[in-house]
Structures are given as structure tokens and as C-alpha cells.
C-alpha positions in Angstrom: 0.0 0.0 0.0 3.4 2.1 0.4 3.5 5.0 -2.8 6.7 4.7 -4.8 7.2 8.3 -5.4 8.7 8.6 -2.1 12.0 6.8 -3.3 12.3 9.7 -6.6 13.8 12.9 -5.5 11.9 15.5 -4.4 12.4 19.6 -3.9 12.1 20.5 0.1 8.7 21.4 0.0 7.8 18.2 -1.7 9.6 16.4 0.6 8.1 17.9 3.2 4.6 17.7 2.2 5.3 13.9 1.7 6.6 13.0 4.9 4.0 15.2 6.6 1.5 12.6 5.3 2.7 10.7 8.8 4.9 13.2 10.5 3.1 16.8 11.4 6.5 18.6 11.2 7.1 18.8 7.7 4.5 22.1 7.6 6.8 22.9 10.7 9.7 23.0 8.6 8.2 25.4 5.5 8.3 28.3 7.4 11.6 27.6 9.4 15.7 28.5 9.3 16.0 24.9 7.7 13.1 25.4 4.8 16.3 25.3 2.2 16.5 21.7 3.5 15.2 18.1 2.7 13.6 15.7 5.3 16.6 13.3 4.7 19.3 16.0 5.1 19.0 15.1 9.0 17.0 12.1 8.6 19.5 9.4 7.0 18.2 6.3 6.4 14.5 6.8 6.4 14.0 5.7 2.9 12.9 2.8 3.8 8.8 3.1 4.9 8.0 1.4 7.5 11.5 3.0 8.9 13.5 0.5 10.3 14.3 0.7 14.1 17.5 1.7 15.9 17.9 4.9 13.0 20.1 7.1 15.0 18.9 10.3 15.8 19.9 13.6 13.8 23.3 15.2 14.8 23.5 19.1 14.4 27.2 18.7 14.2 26.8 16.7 10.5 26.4 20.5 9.6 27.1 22.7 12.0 30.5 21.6 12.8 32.1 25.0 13.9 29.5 25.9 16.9 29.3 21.9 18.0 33.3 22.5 18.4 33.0 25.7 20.0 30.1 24.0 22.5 32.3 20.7 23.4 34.6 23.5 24.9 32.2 25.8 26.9 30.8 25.0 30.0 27.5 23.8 28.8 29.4 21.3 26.4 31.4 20.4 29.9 28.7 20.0 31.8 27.2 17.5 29.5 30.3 15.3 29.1 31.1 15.5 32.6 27.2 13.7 33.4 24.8 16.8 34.1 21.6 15.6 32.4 20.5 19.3 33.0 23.1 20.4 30.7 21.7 22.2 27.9 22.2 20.6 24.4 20.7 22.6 21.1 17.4 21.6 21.3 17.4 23.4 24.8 18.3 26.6 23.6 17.2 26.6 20.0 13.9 24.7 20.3 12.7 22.0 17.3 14.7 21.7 14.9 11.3 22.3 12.9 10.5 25.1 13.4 13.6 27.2 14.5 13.6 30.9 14.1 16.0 32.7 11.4 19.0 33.7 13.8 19.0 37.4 12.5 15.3 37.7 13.4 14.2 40.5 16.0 12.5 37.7 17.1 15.0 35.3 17.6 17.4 37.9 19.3 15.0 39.3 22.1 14.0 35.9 23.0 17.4 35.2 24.0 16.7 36.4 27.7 14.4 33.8 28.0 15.8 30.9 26.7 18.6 31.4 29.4 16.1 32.1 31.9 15.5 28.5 31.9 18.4 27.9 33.8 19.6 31.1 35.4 16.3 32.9 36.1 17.9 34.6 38.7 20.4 36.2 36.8 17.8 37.0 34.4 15.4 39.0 36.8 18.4 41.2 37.3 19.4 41.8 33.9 15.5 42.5 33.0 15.3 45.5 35.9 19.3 47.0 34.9 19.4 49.1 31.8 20.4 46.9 29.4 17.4 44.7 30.2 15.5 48.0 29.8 16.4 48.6 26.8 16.0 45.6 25.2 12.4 45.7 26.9 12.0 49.3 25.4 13.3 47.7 21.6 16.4 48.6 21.4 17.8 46.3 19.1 21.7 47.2 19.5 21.3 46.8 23.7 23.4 44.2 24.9 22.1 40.6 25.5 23.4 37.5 27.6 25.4 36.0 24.4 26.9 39.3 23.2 28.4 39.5 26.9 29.1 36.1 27.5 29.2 34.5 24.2 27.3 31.9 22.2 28.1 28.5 21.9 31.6 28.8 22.9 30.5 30.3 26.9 33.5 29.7 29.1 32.8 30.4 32.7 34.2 33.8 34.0 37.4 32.7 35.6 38.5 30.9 32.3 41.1 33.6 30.6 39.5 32.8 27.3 35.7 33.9 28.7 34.8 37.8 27.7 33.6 38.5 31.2 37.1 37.2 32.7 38.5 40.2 34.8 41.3 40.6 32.1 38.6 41.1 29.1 35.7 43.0 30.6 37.6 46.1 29.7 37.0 44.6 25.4 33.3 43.6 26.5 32.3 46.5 27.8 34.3 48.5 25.2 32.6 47.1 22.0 29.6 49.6 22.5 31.1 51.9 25.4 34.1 52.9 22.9 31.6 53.2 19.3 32.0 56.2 18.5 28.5 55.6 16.8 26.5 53.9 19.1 28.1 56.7 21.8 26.5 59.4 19.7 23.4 57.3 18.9 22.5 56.8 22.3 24.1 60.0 23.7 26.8 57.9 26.3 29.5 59.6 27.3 32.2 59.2 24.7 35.5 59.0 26.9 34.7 56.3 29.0 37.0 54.0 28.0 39.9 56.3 27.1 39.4 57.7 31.0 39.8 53.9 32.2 42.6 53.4 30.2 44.4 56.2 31.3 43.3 55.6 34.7 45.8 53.2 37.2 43.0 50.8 37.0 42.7 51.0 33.2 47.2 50.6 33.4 47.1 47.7 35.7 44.8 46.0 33.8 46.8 46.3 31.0 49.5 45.0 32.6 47.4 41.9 33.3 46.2 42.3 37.0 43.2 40.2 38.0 43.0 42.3 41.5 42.6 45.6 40.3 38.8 47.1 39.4 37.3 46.7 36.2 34.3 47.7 34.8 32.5 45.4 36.7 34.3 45.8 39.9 32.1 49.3 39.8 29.5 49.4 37.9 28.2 45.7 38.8 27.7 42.7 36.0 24.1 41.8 35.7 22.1 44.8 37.8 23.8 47.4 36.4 22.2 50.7 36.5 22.6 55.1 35.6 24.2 56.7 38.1 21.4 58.9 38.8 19.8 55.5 40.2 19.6 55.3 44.1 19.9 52.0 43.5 23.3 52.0 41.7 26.4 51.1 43.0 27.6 54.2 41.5 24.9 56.4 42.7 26.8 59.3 44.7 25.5 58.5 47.9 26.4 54.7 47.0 30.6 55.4 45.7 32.0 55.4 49.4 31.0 52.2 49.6 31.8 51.0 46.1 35.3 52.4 46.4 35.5 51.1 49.9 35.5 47.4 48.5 38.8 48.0 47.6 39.7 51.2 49.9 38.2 51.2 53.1 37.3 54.5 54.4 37.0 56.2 50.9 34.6 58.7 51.0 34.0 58.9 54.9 34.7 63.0 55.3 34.3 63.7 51.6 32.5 62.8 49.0 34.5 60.8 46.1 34.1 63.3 43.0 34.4 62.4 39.8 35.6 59.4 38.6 36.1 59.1 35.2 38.7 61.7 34.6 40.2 62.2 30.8 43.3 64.4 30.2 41.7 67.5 27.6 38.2 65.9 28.6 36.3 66.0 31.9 38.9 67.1 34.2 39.2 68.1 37.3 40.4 72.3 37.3 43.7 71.1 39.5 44.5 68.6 36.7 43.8 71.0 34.0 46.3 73.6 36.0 48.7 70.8 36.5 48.1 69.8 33.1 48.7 73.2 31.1 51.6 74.3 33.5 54.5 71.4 32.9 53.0 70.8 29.1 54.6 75.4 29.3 57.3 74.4 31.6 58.5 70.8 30.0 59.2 72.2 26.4 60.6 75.5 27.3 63.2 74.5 30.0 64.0 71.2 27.8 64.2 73.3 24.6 66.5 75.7 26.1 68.9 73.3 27.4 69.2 71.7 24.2 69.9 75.2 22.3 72.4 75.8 25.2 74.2 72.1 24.8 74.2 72.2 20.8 76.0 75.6 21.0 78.3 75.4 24.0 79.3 71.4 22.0 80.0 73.1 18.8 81.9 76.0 20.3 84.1 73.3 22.5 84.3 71.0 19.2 85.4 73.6 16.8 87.8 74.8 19.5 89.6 71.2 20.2 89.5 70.5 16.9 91.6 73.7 15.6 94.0 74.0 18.6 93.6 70.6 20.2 92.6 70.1 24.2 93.9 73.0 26.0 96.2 71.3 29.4 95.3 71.5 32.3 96.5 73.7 34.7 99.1 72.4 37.6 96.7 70.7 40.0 93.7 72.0 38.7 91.8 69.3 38.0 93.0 67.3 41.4 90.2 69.7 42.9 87.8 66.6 44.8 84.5 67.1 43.1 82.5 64.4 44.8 84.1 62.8 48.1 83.3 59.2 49.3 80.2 59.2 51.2 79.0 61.7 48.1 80.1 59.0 45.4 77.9 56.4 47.5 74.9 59.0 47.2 75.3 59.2 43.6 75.4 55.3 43.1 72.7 54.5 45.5 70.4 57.5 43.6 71.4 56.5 40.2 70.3 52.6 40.6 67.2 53.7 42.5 66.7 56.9 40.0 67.0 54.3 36.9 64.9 51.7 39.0 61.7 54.3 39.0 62.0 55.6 35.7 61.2 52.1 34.3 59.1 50.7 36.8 56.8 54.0 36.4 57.4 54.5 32.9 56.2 50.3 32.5 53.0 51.2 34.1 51.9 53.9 31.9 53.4 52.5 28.3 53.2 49.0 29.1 53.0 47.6 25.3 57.0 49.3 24.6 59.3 46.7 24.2 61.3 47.7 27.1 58.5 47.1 29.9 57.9 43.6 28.4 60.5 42.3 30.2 59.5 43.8 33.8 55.4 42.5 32.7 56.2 39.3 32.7 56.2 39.0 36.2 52.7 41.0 36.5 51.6 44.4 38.1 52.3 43.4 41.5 56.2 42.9 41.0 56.5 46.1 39.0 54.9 47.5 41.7 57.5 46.2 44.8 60.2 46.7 42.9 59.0 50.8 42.1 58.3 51.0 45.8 61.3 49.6 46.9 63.4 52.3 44.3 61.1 54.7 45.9 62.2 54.2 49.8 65.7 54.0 48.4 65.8 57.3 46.6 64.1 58.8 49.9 66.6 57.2 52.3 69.5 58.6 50.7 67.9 61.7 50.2 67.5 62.1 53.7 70.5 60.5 54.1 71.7 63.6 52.3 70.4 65.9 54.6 71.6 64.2 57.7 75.8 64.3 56.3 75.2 67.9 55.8 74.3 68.0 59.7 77.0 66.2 60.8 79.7 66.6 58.5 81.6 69.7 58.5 83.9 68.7 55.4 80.3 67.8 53.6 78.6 70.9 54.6 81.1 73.2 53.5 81.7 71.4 49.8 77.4 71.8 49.8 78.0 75.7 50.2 79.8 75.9 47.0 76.3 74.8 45.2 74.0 77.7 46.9 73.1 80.3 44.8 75.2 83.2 44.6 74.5 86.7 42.6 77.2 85.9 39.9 75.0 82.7 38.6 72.9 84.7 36.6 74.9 86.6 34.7 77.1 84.0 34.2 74.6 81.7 33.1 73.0 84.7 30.6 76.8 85.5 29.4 77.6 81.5 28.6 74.1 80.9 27.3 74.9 84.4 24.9 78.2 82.6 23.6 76.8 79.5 22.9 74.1 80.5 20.5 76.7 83.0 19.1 75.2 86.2 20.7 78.6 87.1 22.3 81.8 86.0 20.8 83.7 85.8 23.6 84.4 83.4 25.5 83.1 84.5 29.2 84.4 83.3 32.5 83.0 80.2 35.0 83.0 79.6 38.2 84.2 76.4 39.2 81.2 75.1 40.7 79.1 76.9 38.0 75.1 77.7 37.1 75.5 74.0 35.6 76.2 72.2 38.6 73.9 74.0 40.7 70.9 74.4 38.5 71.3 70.1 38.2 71.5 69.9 42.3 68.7 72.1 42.9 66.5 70.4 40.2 67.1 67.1 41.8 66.0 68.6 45.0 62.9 70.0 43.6 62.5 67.0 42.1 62.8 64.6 45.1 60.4 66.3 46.8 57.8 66.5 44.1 58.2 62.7 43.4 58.4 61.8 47.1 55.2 63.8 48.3 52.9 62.8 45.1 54.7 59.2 45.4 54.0 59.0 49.0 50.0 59.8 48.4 49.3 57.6 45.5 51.2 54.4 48.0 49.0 55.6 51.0 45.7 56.4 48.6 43.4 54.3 50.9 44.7 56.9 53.4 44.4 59.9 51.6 40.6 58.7 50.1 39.3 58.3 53.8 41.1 62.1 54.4 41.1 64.4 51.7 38.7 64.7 48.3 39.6 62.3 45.6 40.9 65.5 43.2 44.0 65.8 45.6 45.1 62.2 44.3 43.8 62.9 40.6 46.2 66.1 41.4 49.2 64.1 42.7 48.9 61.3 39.9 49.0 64.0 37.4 51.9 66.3 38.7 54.1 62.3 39.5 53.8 61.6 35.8 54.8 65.3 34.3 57.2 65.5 36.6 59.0 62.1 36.1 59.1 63.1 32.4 60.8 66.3 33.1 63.0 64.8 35.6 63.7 62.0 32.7 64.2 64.2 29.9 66.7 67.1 32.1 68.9 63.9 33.1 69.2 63.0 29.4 69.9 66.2 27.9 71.3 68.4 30.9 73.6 66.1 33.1 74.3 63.1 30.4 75.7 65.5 28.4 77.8 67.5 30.7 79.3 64.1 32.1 79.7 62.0 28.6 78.9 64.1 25.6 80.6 67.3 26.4 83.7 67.4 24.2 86.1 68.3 27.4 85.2 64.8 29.7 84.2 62.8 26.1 83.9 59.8 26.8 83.4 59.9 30.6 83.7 62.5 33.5 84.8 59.9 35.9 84.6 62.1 38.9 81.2 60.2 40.3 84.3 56.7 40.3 87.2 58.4 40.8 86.3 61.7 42.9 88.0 64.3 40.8 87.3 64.9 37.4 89.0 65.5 33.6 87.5 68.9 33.4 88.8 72.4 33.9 86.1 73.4 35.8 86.7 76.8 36.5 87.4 78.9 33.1 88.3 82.4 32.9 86.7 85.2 30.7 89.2 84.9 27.4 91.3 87.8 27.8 92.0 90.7 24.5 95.8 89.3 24.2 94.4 85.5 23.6 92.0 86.5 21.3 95.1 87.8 19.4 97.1 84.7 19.9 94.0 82.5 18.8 93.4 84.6 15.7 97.4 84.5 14.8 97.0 80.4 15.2 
């Protein structure tokens, strides 16, 4: 009684029509994502009417290889191998195979909430009252769903590296729509959200790969997330001292914490702007000037050596002890710990150069010791400094020779004047000249900029639960600039006086030695040797 035209081929929807004789979901299948396809495209071995027993049941993976891969590894496809007969398989999520919805559909995408409510109903109910749930309630088709957080078939579970909502890769997440410049505008977000975290130490440490320090999620919550302007947000105002105080107890106890995304040129802060616009004036101008003053004062010295050779020194003159034991110890101790900051700091802000690789490695919490440690170095012999001063006679009277004195200033106009080829003779200076003491006093300045700034960003648990947030914003900004201008003055002020000046070339080998190659002190050139140079 069996028809024969069931063995000829047939188009889908013939197909279809002829297995719905017996089986209601060929009309299923007409309108579905697999209405392209023939009965026996899943159905193998059904030719045969009555169908024989034992037929194994369709596997989605005869075509969808790439997602069945991707699922083996998530922790739905774990769940399943490892015995959970509440593991989810594709039926679960996608329904009958039937009648399954096209996966670009509006329909298919809002329904996503509820499919996974089948299991984490919970979660769900938290993510329908945040604003993304909102959203998507309101019909806002680019608001975020469970799978374009946590993925499709490929879910990992959060502490797995590979997951999007592991601590390392929230920052990504979150950025896909929080850094679109379009969906920004569309939506009117704030556009520098992500560029403040990034410049932010959280944003840095992140970078660095920390899994301690806040993320997006750390403040802003994963699920129940909600505008500021919510009472019920965990970054309502009156909510922050608590927020922060997960990580820094007492934060916000006297004050409240301001603002908290804070972009350089953006939302700022008036101290940072001030900050800001005074060492971006100060940097290049007292950078730019030493570099005219060094190019000048090495082609006068050059063109001088080279026409009449180095000038000898006078009897004794250079036996003059320019840095004495305990001083030479200072200098070694400060450069190592000097060196040691510059690219522990420097690692933190620019940590994808090739030269803070290295120190990475080991992650944020080793660059961290080790910049603290060069920190209470540099301050102990600082102090250390002071303290020889008190109780050393010999010290403090070789210190006097690097206090200001009257002369400095002309002097320091007069050489400056020869060097860009204002004045064309040579003028006179002191032994212990504007050079020496303009490189003393900056480190001074320095090391107490860097110590004070250095000392409130280590103790910022401290100085959240004392003083308003702006004074660390402040300190973080003036620490950076400053470092830079510390950086930059050592590598065009003092390297060149002690290894590309043309009279110590290669090295001034005072800071091993004690006394040093130069002729420090230089008289003004004299009417009769200008004679005797010009008859050369």
C-alpha cells in the first residue's frame, strides 16, 4: 500500500509535504531556518517506509560543525560530558529543529533572555530590571544581550582567561559599545569612557594583566547594572564610598568621592587641568632651552679642540675633589634607585613598549614592589643627604659651594649668549658653575615632588578616607609630568655634561674616581688670547 514516489527525489517542499503525510512537522519545517532543506538531510536512512528501528537520531554537528566544536569546549558542552543531564544541548536553547527561528530575526534575538532564563532565572530577573534589560524591553535592538556578553556557543565560565567576562577582558566587553564612536552618539553615552579607564591606574594595571585591580564590573556591577542617577546603583553618589571602599576602606568617609572618570583635555578636574597646562609650558621650554644651550656650548668646545687641540690642564687644577666618598655612595645609590623608577613608572603607563615587556612578565604586583622599593631608596638617601650635611663639617662646606650666589645669573646669561653665538667671547665660570647647581637644585625640587605625590598615591586608601579624591587625581597627574621632566633634564642636561661634552668625552669619571677630567673653573678669554688664537 506504500506509494513509490517517495524513493524519486523530491524539492524540500515536496519532501516535506510527503513525509507530513505521517509526520506533522514537515509544515513545521516550511516556514523555518531549515526550509532550504530536505527531510533526509538530517534524517539518513529513512527511505525505507515502514523506517527500520535503531535509526540514530539527527546530529546538528553533521552541519554545524564550527559551533558543536566551540560548545564541546564551553561550559554547557562540559557540563554534559562531565554527566549533568541538565546540561543544555541545542534543542534546549534553539527549540525544534522544525521550526527554529532565522538567527538574525528580532524575534529570535529578544528571545534570548528567555531561553537562558530556563536555567539562570535569577540572573535573568536582574538583567530585566538593569538598563540593558530596559532597553532591550523598550526595543532597542543594538542593547546588549546574555550572548553578546558572555558569548554563544563557545560560553566559558568567568574565571577561564578565554571567557569575555574574565576580569582581564571585561575592559574589550564592555568596550565594544562603550568605545563606538556611533553607538556613543546614537545613544548620547558619554564618549571618553573608556579612554578615562585606560588612562586611569586601573585602566594601566589591567593592561598590565592584574586580576586584582577594578574593572568595569568591579564598579559598575555585571548583571544589575544601572545610571548613576539610580539610588539604587552602585555608583549612585550617595552609594561610591561604599563602592570604592570594596577596595579602599574608608573612601569617602569625610568627603564625598568626585568624579571618577577623569580624561586628560576631557572631563577634568580644574587642579589637573592647571597641572596639566603648566608642565606641558614648563617641559618644552626649559627642555628646549637646554638643548639650544648644549648644541651651542658642543660646537663652540668642538670647533675649538679641533683647531688647537685640548687646552692642558692647569698644575693641580683638575685634582680639585669634586665628589668625596660618602657623596660617590649617594650618587650610586640614587642612580640605581633613579634608573629603577624611571622604568618601573614608565612600565606602568606604556606597558605595550618593548622595554617594559620584560618587567610584565612577572605581572603588576612585581612592578609595583620593585618601584616601591626604588622609591624608599631614593628617599633614604635623600635624607640620608640631609643628615651628612648636619654632621659633617667637610660635607657641609663642599654643599655651600652649590648655593646660589649673585654671579650665577649673569654668568649663566653671558655663557648661554656665547653658545648661541650672541657674544663671541668666550666669558668666564665659576668652578662650581650655574651648571652644577641648576642640576643639584632640580634634583632637589625633584625629590620632593616625586616623594610627596609618590607618597600619596602608596598611602591612597589613606588619603581617600582624608582628603577629596581630586588631591590624588592632582598628585597622579603632577608624579607623571614630573617624572618626564625629571627624565628628559637627566638625558639632555647632566648626560651630556658628564659624557657628551667634548672636554670629559667619553666619561667625567669624577662620580668613580672623585675628581674629574674637566677644567672646571674657566676664565673670561682675555684681548691678548684672542690675538694669539686669531694668529693660530
Amino acid at each position: 500500500m506504500w506509494m513509490t514516489p517517495r524513493l524519486l527525489p523530491a524539492q524540500p517542499a515536496q519532501q516535506a509535504n510527503t513525509c507530513a503525510t505521517c509526520h506533522e512537522q514537515g509544515k513545521k519545517l516550511e516556514t523555518s531556518a531549515h526550509a532550504a532543506l530536505t527531510c533526509d538531510t538530517c534524517h539518513e536512512g529513512h527511505e525505507k517506509v515502514p523506517h527500520p528501528e535503531g535509526i540514530a537520531k539527527p546530529a546538528c554537528t553533521s552541519c554545524h560543525t564550527d559551533q558543536a566544536t566551540a560548545f564541546e569546549d564551553s561550559v554547557h558542552g562540559q557540563a554534559a560530558k562531565g554527566g549533568n543531564e541538565g546540561a543544555p544541548d541545542c534543542a534546549v536553547c534553539h527549540g525544534d529543529a522544525h521550526e527554529l527561528r532565522q538567527p538574525k530575526s528580532a524575534e529570535f534575538r529578544t528571545s534570548v533572555p528567555d531561553t537562558c532564563a530556563m536555567c539562570h532565572s535569577d540572573v535573568v530577573d536582574e538583567f530585566r530590571a538593569s538598563v540593558h534589560g530596559q532597553a532591550v524591553a523598550r526595543g532597542v535592538t543594538q542593547a546588549p544581550l546574555c550572548t553578546d556578553c558572555h558569548g554563544e556557543h563557545d560560553i566559558k565560565k568567568h574565571t577561564s582567561a578565554a571567557s569575555p567576562v574574565h576580569s582581564n577582558n571585561i575592559r574589550d566587553t564592555c568596550g565594544s559599545c562603550h568605545g563606538d564612536v556611533r553607538l556613543t552618539r546614537k545613544f548620547g553615552l558619554p564618549a571618553d569612557r573608556m579612554v578615562s579607564f585606560d588612562s586611569s591606574y586601573h585602566g594601566l594595571a589591567s593592561k598590565t594583566g592584574s586580576q586584582t585591580v577594578a574593572n568595569c564590573a568591579s564598579c559598575h556591577g555585571v548583571h544589575n547594572i544601572l545610571p548613576s542617577s539610580d539610588a539604587k546603583s552602585t555608583i549612585h553618589p550617595k552609594n561610591l564610598g561604599n563602592t570604592c571602599g570594596t577596595c579602599h576602606p574608608g573612601a569617602g568617609q569625610r568627603f564625598a568621592i568626585s568624579q571618577v572618570h577623569v580624561s586628560e583635555g576631557g572631563q577634568e578636574p580644574a587642579a589637573m587641568r592647571w597641572v596639566r597646562q603648566f608642565y606641558l609650558l614648563l617641559i618644552p621650554l626649559l627642555i628646549g632651552l637646554m638643548l639650544l644651550h648644549n648644541a651651542g656650548d658642543w660646537v663652540r668646545k668642538a670647533v675649538r679642540i679641533r683647531r688647537y687641540g685640548i687646552p692642558a690642564a692647569r698644575p693641580g687644577g683638575h685634582r680639585e675633589v669634586r665628589m668625596f666618598g660618602f657623596e660617590r655612595i649617594q650618587h650610586a645609590l640614587l642612580v640605581l634607585s633613579f634608573m629603577t623608577l624611571v622604568w618601573t613608572g614608565f612600565a606602568l603607563k606604556y606597558p605595550d613598549q618593548w622595554w617594559a615587556r620584560p618587567l610584565l612578565l612577572w605581572g603588576e604586583s612585581l612592578r609595583s614592589l620593585v618601584h616601591r622599593i626604588a622609591g624608599v631608596v631614593f628617599i633614604v638617601v635623600s635624607v640620608a643627604h640631609v643628615v651628612s650635611l648636619v654632621v659633617s663639617r667637610r660635607l657641609r662646606e663642599h654643599w655651600k659651594e652649590m648655593l646660589p650666589k649673585m654671579r650665577d645669573v649673569p654668568e649663566a646669561w653671558n655663557n648661554f649668549a656665547y653658545n648661541v653665538g650672541v657674544r663671541s667671547k668666550r666669558p668666564s665660570r665659576s668652578a662650581h658653575s650655574y651648571i652644577e647647581k641648576a642640576e643639584y637644585w632640580a634634583v632637589v625640587w625633584g625629590a620632593v615632588i616625586m616623594a610627596g605625590t609618590g607618597l600619596m598615591l602608596w598611602a591612597n586608601n589613606l588619603m581617600l578616607a582624608l582628603l577629596p579624591k581630586v588631591w590624588l587625581d592632582a598628585a597622579t597627574s603632577i608624579h607623571f609630568y614630573e617624572a618626564l621632566l625629571a627624565t628628559l633634564a637627566i638625558l639632555v642636561w647632566h648626560f651630556y655634561s658628564v659624557i657628551l661634552d667634548p672636554e670629559v668625552y667619553p666619561l667625567d669619571t669624577a662620580f668613580l674616581t672623585g675628581v674629574s677630567v674637566r677644567e672646571h673653573a674657566v676664565e673670561e678669554e682675555k684681548p691678548e688670547e684672542e690675538a694669539e688664537t686669531a694668529a693660530r
